[in-house]
C-alpha positions in Angstrom: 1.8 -12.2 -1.5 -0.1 -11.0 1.9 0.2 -8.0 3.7 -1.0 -7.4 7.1 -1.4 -5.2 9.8 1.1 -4.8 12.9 1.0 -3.5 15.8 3.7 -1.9 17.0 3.9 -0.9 20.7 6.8 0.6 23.0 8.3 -0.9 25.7 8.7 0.3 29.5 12.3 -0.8 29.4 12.6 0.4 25.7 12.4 -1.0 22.5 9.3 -2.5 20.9 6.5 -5.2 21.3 4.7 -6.4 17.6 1.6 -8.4 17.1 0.0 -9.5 14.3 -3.8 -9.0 14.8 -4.7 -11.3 12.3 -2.3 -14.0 12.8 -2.9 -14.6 16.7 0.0 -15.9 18.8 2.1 -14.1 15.8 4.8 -11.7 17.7 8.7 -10.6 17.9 10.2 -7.9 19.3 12.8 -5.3 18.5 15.0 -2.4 19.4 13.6 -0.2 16.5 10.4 0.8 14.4 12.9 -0.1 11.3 13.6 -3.6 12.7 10.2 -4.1 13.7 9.3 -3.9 10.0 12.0 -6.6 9.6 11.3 -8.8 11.9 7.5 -8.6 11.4 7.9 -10.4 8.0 10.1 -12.8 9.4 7.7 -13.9 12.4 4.7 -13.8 9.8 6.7 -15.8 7.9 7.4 -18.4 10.5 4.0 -18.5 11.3 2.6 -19.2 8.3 5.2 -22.3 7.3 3.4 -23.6 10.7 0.2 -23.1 10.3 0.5 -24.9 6.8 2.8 -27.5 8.5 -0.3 -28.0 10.7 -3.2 -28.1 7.8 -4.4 -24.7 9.4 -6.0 -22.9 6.9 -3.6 -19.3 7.1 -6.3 -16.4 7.7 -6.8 -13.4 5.5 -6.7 -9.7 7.2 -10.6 -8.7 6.1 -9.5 -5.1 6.9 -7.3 -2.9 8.7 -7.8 -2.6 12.5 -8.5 0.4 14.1 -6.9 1.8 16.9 -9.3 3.4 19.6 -9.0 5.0 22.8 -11.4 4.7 25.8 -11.4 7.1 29.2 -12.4 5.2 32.3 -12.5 6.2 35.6 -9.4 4.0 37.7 
């Protein structure tokens, strides 16, 4: 068993966009925070039969991102 972090982040035309920020290129989206859960674990899922299908080695999250905000003038 793994667990790692998502990201889960609205979208203009509604629902939600989810990345994985330890798995790069690892992504779904969905209409709900409920089914982003879902569909998290079955995108990391995916992912990880193809980065073993591929001899990657699958990387480890070595600790929980942290979300940040900047100001800066536009």
């Amino acid at each position: 068993m793994r667990t790692y972090t998502i990201v889960v982040e609205p979208e203009e035309g509604g629902g939600f966009f989810v990345t994985v920020p330890a798995l790069p290129g690892c992504f779904t989206r969905a209409a709900t925070v409920e089914q982003c859960q879902e569909r998290a674990v079955e995108a990391i899922e995916v992912h990880i039969a193809g980065l073993r299908a591929d001899g990657v080695p699958v990387p480890e999250e070595i600790g929980q991102p942290q979300l940040l905000a900047v100001t800066v003038a536009a």
